[in-house]
C-alpha positions as CSV (number, residue, x, y, z in Angstrom):
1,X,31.5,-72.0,123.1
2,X,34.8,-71.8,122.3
3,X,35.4,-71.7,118.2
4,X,37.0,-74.7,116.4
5,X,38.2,-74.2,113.2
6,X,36.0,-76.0,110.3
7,X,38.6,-78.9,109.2
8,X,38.1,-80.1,112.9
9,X,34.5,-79.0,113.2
10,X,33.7,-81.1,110.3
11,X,35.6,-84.2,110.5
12,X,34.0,-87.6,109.3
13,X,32.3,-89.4,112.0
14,X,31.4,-92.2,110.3
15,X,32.3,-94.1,106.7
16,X,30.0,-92.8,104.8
17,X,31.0,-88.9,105.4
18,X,34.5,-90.0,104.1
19,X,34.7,-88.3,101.1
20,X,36.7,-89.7,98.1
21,X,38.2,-92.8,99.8
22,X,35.5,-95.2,98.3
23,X,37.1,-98.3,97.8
24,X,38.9,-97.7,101.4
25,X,35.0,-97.4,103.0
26,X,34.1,-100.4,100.7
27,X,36.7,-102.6,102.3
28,X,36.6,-101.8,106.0
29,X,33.0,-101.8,105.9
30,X,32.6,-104.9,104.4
31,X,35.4,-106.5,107.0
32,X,33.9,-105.1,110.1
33,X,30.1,-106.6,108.5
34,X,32.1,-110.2,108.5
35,X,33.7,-110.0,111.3
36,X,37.1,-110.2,109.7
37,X,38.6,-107.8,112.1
38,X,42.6,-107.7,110.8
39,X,45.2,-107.2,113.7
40,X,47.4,-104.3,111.9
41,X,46.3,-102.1,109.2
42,X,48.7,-99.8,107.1
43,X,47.0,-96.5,106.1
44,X,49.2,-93.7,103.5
45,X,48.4,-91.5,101.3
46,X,49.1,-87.4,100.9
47,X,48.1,-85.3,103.7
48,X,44.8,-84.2,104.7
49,X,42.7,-87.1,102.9
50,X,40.7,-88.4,105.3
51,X,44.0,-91.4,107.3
52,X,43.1,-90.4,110.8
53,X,39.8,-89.8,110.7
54,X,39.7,-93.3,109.0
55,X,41.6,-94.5,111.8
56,X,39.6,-92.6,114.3
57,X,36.1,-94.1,112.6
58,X,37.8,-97.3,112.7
59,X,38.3,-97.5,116.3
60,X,34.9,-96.3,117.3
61,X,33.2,-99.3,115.1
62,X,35.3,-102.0,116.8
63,X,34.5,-100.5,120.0
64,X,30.8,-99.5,119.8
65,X,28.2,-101.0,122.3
66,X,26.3,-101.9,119.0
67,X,29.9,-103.4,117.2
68,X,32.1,-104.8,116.2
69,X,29.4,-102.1,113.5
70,X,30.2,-100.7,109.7
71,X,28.1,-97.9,111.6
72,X,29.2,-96.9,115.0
73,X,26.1,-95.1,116.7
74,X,27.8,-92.4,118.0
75,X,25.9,-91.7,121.2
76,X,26.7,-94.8,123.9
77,X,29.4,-93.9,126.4
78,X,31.9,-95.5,124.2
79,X,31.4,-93.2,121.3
80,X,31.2,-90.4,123.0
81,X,34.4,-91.1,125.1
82,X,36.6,-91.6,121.2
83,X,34.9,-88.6,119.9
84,X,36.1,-86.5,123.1
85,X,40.0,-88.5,122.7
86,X,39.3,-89.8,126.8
87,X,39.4,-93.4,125.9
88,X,41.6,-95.4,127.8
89,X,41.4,-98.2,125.1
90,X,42.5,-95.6,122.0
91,X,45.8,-94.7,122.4
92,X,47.6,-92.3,119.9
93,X,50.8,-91.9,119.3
94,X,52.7,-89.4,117.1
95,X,55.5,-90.9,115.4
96,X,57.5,-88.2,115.0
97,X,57.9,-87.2,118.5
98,X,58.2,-91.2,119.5
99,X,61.0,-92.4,117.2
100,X,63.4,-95.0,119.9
101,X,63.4,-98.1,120.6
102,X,62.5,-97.4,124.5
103,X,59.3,-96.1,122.8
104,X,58.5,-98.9,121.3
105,X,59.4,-101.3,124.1
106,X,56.6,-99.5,126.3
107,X,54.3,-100.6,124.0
108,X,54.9,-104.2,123.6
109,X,54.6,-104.1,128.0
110,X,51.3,-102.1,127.3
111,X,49.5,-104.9,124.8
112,X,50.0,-107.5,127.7
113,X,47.1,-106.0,129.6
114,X,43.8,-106.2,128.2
115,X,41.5,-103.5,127.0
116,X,39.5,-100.7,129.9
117,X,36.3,-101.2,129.1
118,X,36.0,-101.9,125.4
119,X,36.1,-104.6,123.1
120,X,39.5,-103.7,121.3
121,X,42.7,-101.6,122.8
122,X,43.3,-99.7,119.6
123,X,47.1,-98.3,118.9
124,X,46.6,-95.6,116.2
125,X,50.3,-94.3,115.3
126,X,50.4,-91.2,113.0
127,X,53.5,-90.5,110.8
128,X,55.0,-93.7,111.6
129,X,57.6,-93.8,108.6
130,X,59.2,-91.2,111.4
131,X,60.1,-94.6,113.6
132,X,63.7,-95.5,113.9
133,X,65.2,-98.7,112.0
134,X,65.5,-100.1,115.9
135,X,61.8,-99.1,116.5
136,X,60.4,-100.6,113.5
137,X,62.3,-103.8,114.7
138,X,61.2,-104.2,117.8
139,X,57.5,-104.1,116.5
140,X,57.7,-106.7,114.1
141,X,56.7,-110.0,116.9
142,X,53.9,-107.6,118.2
143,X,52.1,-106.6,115.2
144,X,52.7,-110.3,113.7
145,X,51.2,-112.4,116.8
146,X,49.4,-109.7,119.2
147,X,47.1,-110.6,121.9
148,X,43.4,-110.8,120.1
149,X,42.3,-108.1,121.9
150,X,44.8,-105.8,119.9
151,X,44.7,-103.7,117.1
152,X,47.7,-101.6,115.5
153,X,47.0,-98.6,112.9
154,X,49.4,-97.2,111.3
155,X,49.1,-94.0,108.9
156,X,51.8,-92.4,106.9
157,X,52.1,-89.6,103.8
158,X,55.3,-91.3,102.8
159,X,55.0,-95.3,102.5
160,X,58.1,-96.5,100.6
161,X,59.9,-95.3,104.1
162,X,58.1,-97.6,106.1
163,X,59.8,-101.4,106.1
164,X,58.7,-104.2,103.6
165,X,58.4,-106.4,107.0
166,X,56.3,-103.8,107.9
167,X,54.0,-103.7,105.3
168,X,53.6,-107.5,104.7
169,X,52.1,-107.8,108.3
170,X,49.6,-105.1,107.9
171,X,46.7,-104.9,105.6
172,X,47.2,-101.8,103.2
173,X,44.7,-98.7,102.2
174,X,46.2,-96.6,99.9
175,X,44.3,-93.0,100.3
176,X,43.8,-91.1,97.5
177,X,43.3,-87.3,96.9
178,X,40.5,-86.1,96.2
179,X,38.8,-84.7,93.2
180,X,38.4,-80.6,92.8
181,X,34.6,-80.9,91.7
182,X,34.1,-82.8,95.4
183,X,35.2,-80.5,97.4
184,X,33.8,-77.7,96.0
185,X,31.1,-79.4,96.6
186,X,31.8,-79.8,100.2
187,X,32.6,-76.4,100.5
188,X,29.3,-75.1,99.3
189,X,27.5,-77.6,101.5
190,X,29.7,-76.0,104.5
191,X,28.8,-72.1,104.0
192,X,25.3,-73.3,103.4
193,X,25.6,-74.8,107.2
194,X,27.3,-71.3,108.7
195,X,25.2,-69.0,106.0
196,X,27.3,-67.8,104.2
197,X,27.1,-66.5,100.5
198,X,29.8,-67.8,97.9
199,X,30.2,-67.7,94.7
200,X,31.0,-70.8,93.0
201,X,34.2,-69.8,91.0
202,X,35.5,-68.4,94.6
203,X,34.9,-72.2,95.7
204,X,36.0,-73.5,93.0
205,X,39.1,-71.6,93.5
206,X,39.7,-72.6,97.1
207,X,39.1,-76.2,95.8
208,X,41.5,-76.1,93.2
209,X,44.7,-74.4,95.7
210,X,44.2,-77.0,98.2
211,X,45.5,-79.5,95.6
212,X,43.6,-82.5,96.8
213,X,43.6,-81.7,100.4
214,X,40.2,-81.4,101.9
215,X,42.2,-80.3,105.0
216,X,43.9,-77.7,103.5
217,X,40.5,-76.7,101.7
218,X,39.0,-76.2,105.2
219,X,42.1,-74.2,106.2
220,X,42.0,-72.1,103.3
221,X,38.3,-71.6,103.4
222,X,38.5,-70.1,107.4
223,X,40.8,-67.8,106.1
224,X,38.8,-66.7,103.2
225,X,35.8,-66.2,105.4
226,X,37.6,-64.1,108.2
227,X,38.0,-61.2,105.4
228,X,34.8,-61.8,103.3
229,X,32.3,-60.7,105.9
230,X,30.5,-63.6,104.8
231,X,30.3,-62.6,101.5
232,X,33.0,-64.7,99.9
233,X,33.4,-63.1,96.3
234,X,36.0,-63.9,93.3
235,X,37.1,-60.6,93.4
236,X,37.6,-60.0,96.7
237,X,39.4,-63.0,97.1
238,X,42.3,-62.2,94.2
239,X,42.3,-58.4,95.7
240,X,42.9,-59.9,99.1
241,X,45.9,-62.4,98.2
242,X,47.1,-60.7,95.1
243,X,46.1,-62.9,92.5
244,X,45.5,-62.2,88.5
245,X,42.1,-62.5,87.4
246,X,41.4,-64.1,83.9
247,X,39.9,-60.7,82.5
248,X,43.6,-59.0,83.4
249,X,45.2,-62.5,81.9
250,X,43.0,-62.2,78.9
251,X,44.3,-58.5,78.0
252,X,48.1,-59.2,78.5
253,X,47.4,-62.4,76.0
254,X,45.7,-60.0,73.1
255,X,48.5,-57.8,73.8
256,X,50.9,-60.6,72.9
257,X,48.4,-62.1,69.9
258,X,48.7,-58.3,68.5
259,X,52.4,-58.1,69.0
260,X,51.3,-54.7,70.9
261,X,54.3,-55.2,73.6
262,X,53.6,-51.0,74.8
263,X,50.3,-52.6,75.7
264,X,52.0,-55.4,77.5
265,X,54.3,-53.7,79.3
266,X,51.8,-51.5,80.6
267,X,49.3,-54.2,81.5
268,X,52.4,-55.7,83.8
269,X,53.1,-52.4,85.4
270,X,49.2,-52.2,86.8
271,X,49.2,-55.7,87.8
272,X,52.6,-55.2,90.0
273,X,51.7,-52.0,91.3
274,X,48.0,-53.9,92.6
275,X,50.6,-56.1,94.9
276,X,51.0,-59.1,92.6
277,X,54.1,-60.9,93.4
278,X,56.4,-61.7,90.6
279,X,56.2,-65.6,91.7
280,X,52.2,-65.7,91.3
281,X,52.1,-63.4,88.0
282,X,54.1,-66.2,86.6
283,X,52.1,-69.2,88.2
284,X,49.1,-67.7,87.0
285,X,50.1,-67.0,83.6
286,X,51.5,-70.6,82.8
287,X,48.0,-71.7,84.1
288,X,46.6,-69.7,81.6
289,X,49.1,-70.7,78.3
290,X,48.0,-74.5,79.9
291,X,44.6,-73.6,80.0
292,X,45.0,-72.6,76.3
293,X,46.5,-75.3,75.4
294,X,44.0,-77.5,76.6
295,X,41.6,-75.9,74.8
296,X,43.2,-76.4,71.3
297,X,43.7,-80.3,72.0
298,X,39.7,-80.4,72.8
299,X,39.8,-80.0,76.6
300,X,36.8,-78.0,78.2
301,X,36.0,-79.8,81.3
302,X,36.4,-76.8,83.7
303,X,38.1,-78.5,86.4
304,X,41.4,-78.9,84.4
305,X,40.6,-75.3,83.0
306,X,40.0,-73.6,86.1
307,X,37.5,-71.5,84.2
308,X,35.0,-72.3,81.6
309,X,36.2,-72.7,78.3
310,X,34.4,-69.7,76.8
311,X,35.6,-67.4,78.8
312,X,39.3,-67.3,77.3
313,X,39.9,-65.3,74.8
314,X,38.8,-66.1,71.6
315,X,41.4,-64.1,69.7
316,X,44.8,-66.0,71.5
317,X,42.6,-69.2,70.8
318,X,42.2,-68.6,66.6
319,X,46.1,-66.7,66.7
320,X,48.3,-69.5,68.2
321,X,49.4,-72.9,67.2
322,X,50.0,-75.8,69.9
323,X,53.3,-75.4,69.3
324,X,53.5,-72.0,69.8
325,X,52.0,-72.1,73.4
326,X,54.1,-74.9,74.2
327,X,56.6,-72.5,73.5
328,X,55.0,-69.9,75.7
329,X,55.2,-72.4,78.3
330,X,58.9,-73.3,78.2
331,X,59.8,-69.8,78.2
332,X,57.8,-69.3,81.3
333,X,58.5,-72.4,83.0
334,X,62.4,-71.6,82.7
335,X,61.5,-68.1,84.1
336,X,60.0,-69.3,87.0
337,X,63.3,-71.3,87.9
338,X,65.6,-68.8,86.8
339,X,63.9,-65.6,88.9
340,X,65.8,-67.1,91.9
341,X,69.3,-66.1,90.7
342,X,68.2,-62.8,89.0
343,X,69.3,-59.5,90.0
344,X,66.2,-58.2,89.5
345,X,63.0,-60.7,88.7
346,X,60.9,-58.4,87.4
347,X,63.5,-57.4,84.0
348,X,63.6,-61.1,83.4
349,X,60.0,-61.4,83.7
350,X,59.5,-58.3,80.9
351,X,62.4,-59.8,78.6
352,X,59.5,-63.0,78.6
353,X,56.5,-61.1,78.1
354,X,58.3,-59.2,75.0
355,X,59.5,-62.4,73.7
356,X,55.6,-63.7,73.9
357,X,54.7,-60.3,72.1
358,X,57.0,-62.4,69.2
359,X,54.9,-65.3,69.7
360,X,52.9,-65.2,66.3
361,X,55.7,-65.2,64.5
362,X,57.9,-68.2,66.2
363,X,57.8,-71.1,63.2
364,X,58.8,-75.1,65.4
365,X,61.8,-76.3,63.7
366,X,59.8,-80.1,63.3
367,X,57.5,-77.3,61.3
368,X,60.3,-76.3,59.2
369,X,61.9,-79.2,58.6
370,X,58.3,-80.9,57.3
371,X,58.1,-77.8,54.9
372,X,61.9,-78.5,53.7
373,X,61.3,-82.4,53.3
374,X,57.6,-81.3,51.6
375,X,59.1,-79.7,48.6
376,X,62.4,-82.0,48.3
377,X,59.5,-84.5,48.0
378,X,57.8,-82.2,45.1
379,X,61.3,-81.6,43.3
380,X,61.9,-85.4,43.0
381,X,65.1,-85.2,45.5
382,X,65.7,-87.9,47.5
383,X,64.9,-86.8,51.3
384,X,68.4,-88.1,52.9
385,X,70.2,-85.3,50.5
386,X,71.3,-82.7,52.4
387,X,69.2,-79.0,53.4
388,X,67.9,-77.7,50.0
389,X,68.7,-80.3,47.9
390,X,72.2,-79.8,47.7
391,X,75.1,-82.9,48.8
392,X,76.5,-82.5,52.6
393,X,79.9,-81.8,50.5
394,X,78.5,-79.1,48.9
395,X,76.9,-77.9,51.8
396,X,80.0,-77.3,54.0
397,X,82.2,-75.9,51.1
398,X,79.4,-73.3,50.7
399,X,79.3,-72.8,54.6
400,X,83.2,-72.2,54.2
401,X,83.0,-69.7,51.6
402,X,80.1,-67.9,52.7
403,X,82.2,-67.6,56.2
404,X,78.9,-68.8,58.0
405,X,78.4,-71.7,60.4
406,X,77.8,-75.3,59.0
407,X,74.2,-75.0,58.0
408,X,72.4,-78.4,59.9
409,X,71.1,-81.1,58.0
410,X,67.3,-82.3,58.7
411,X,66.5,-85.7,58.4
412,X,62.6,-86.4,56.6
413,X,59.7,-85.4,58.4
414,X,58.5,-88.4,60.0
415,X,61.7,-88.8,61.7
416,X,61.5,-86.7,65.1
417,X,64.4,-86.8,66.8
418,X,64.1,-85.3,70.4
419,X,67.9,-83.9,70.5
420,X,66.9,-82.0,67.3
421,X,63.1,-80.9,68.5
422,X,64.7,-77.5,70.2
423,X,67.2,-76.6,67.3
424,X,66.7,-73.4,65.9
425,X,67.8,-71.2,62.3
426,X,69.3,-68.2,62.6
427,X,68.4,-65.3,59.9
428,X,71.7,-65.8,58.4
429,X,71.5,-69.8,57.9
430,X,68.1,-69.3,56.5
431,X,69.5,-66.9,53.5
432,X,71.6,-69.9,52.6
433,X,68.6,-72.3,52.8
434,X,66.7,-69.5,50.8
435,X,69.6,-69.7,48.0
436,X,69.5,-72.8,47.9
437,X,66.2,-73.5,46.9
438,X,66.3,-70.4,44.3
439,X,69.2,-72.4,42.5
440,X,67.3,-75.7,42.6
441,X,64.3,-73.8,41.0
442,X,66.3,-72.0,38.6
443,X,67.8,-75.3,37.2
444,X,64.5,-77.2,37.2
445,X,62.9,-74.2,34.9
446,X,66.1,-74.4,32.8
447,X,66.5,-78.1,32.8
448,X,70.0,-78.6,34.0
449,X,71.2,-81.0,36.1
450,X,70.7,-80.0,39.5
451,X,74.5,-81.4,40.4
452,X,76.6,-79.3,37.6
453,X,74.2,-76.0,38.4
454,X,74.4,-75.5,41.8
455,X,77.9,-74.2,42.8
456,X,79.3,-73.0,45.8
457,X,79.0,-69.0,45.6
458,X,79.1,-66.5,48.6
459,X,76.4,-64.5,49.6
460,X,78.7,-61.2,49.7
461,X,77.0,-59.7,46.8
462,X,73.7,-60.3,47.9
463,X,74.5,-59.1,51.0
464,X,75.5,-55.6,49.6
465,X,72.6,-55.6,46.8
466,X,69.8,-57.0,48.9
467,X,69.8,-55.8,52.1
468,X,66.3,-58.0,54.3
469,X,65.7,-55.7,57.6
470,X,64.5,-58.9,60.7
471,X,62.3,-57.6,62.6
472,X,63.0,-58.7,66.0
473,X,66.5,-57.6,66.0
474,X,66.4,-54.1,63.5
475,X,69.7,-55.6,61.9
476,X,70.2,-55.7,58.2
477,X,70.9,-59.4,56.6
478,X,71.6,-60.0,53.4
479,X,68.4,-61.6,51.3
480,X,67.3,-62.4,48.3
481,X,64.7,-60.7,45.7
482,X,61.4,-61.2,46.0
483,X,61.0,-61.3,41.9
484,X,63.8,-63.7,41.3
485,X,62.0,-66.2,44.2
486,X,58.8,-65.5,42.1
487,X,59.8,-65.7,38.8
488,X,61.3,-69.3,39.9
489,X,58.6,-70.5,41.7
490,X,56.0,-69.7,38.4
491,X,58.5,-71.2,36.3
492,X,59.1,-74.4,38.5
493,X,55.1,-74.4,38.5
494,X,55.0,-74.4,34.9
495,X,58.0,-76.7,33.9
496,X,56.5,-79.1,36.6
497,X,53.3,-79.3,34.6
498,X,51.7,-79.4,38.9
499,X,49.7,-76.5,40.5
500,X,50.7,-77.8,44.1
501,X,54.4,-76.9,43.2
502,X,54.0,-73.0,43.7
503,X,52.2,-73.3,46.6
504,X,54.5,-75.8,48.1
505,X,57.9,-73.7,47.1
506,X,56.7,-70.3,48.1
507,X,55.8,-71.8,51.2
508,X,59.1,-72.4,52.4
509,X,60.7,-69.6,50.7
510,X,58.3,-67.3,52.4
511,X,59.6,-69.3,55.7
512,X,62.8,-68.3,54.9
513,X,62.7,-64.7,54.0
514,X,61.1,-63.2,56.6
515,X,61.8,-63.6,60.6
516,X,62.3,-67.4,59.9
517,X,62.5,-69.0,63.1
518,X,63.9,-66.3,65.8
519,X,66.3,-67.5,68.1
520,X,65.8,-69.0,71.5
C-alpha cells in the first residue's frame, strides 16, 4: 500500500473526531438533527483547523443512505464514494485556480440539473476569498434562491476579503485554533497507533511550533519521525534542527545574572559552532526572558512556558526584576529586526548578550523617578518642584554653568507618562541630581532656607577632586564623596527627628553614585 502522509491518513471522518471546533460540531449537528439544512454556509478560520474536513463531513451527512444524519455511517456506497472524492454530487472547487466570472457562470448552468444519485449536490469551494469582484457577483442570485436540492460551502483563512453580500446569505462558522495541550494530545494518541516511542516534551514541542495548526502538527510530526527511528527524543530533535535546549539557555542566563560576560561569550560560540542559526538563538532566547517573565507575574501553566516552571533557573528568577526582563526583551526583540541590515549578525547579537551581562545593574527610569518623588515627599518639597528639589530656573542656570545638558524634570510617581517610560540618565546628569540632593540635605541639617542655600555652582572642582570610575564604560566622571553624602544623610536623619529619612535619602544617592541608569 502506497504511504499517505498522517495529516491525510488521519483526517476527521465524522463530527465528533473534529478536534477543537466544539461549538462549530454543536451547531451543525444539532441543524442536521432538525432538519434545518441551510442552503450556503460560510466556513474561515486559520489554516489547518479542521474547514474542509468540516465541509467534507458535512457533505457525507446530507448525503448518507441513513441522513440527512449528525452521524454519517461511513460504509453505504455513498460514503464510501465522498471518502474516495468519486462523487458526482460533491463537487470541489479551488478558488484560487477558479477566480472569473466564466467560472462562475458554469456553475449557476450546473445547479439547474439535479443531484446523481444523492440527496444533495454539494458545491464545497476552498479559498474562495480568491474569487474575482465579478465572480462573487455573479453568485449572489444562486446562493440567495438555489434549487432545494443545492448546497454551497464556502471556506476561507481570510474572511474580511470575502463580500458583506456574501456573508449575509450564508450562515457563518468561525474556526478556531486549537489549543497546544490538544494536540499534544493527539500526537501521542497517533505514535501510540504507528508504535512509536515519544517523549512528551518532544510532543509538546511539535505541538507548540505548529502554532495551532493540527495540520501543520501532522506535517511536522512525519518529519520528526523519518529521522528518529521511531524513537522521537527531545534531544535528538534540537540536534536535528538546531535548536537551544533550556539547560544551554539556563547557563547563558547565570552567565548574564553573574555579570560573567567571558562565560557568555563562550557559551555563544558552542551554541553557533553546534549549527544554531543566529535567527533561532534569538527566537529561543526571547522565549526564555518571556518564559521568565511569566514566571515572576505568577504564570506556571506549562503551556505558555513551554517547560515546567521548575526547571528555569532559580538564580535569573531571585536576580532580575520585571522590569529588568522586560528590558531583556526589548533589546532582543529590536535585535531580531535589526539582524537584517547588519553586516555581520552575529557582532550585533554579542553587543546584546554583553549588554544583558549589564542587566543586574539597569535601574527603569519610572524606578528612579518614584525614588526622586519618595524623598521630595520625606523633605517636605512639593512634588511639582523641579529634579532635586531645586526650581526649573535654577535648574537650567546650573545646567548652563556646569556646561551639561538640561537635566529633565520628572513629574510625581503616580504620573506614568508613556513618552517619558524609555527616558534614560546619563552618569553625568546623575552627578548633578547627586549634588543636588547633598545641598538640600546640607541645608535641612543647618536649617537654612532651601531657596537662599542652593546656588548654582559647577561641578569643575569636583570633577578634578573626585574622580567616580562607571563601570560599564571605564571613563572617569566627576562624583561626589561618599562621607559628605553620609555625613548629610545622618544629619538630615537626626534634624528630621524620622528613622525612615536615611534610608530613604541614601537610597537615591546610592542610585545616583554608582552606574545609575546605563544608557540605552
Amino acid at each position: 500500500m502506497a504511504y499517505e502522509v498522517t495529516a491525510t491518513r488521519r483526517r476527521p471522518k465524522i463530527f465528533d473526531e473534529l478536534a477543537g471546533q466544539d461549538f462549530v460540531v454543536a451547531t451543525l449537528k444539532n441543524s442536521l438533527e432538525q432538519g434545518h439544512i441551510a442552503h450556503a454556509y460560510l466556513f474561515s478560520g486559520p489554516r489547518g483547523c479542521g474547514k474542509t474536513s468540516a465541509a467534507r463531513i458535512l457533505a457525507r451527512s446530507l448525503n448518507c443512505e441513513q441522513g440527512p444524519t449528525a452521524t454519517p455511517c461511513g460504509v453505504c456506497p455513498t460514503c464510501k464514494e465522498i471518502s474516495r472524492g468519486a462523487s458526482l454530487d460533491i463537487i470541489e472547487i479551488d478558488g484560487a485556480s477558479n477566480t472569473g466570472v466564466n467560472d462562475v457562470r458554469q456553475i449557476k448552468d450546473e445547479v439547474l440539473f439535479p443531484p446523481n444519485s444523492g440527496r444533495y449536490k454539494v458545491y464545497i469551494i476552498d479559498e474562495v476569498h480568491m474569487l474575482s469582484n465579478s465572480a462573487f457577483n455573479a453568485l449572489l442570485k444562486t446562493i440567495e434562491e438555489p434549487p432545494p436540492y443545492i448546497v454551497f460551502i464556502f471556506a476561507t483563512t481570510e474572511l474580511h476579503k470575502v463580500p458583506a453580500t456574501i456573508k449575509s446569505r450564508c450562515q457563518q462558522f468561525a474556526f478556531r485554533l486549537i489549543p497546544i495541550g490538544m494536540i499534544a494530545s493527539i500526537l501521542k494518541a497517533t505514535c501510540e497507533e504507528m508504535r512509536i516511542q515519544a517523549e512528551d516534551e518532544a510532543l509538546f514541542w511539535i505541538a507548540k511550533e505548529s502554532t495551532g495548526s493540527l495540520r501543520d502538527a501532522y506535517t511536522l510530526f512525519d518529519q520528526v519521525v523519518a529521522f528518529s527511528d521511531g524513537h522521537i527524543r527531545s534531544a535528538l530533535i534540537r540536534e536535528k534542527l538546531g535548536l537551544l535546549g533550556l539547560d544551554n539557555l539556563n547557563a547563558l542566563a547565570d552567565a548574564c545574572v553573574d555579570h560573567d560576560s567571558t562565560r557568555a561569550f563562550l557559551l555563544i560560540e558552542d551554541m553557533l559552532n553546534a549549527g544554531i542559526a543566529i535567527e533561532q538563538f534569538i527566537i529561543d532566547l526571547a522565549g526564555y526572558y518571556r518564559s521568565v517573565l511569566f514566571i515572576k507575574a505568577g504564570i506556571t501553566r506549562e503551556t505558555l512556558l513551554d517547560y515546567s516552571a521548575d526547571r528555569f533557573s532559580a538564580k535569573v528568577l531571585e536576580g532580575l526584576k520585571p522590569p529588568q526582563i522586560e528590558h531583556a526583551l526589548d533589546l532582543l526583540l529590536t535585535l531580531y529586526r535589526d539582524i537584517r541590515y547588519s553586516i555581520s549578525p552575529r557582532f550585533e547579537l554579542e553587543t546584546v548578550v554583553s549588554k544583558l551581562c549589564w542587566l543586574g545593574q539597569w535601574i527603569a527610569p519610572r524606578e528612579l523617578r518614584a525614588a526622586i518623588a519618595e524623598v521630595q515627599a520625606a523633605l517636605g518639597f512639593p512634588a511639582s518642584s523641579g529634579v532635586g528639589g531645586l526650581p526649573p530656573a535654577a535648574e537650567m542656570e546650573h545646567a548652563q554653568e556646569s556646561h551639561e545638558a538640561p537635566i529633565p524634570s520628572f513629574p510625581p510617581a503616580q504620573e506614568q507618562l508613556p513618552q517619558e517610560a524609555q527616558r534614560s540618565l546619563s552618569s553625568r546628569q546623575a552627578y548633578s541630581l547627586s549634588e543636588n540632593f547633598d545641598r538640600i540635605m546640607a541645608a535641612k541639617v543647618s536649617g537654612v532656607s532651601t531657596p537662599d542655600f542652593v546656588k548654582s555652582v559647577s561641578s569643575a572642582p569636583y570633577a578634578a577632586e573626585h574622580p567616580v570610575s562607571v563601570p560599564q564604560t571605564g571613563r572617569q566622571e566627576p562624583g561626589i564623596p561618599a562621607s559628605m553624602a553620609r555625613d548629610a544623610v545622618d544629619g538630615a536623619a537626626q534634624h528630621q527627628g524620622s528613622p525612615q529619612l536615611a534610608p530613604q535619602v541614601e537610597r537615591v544617592l546610592q542610585v545616583f553614585r554608582g552606574t545609575v541608569v546605563k544608557e540605552k
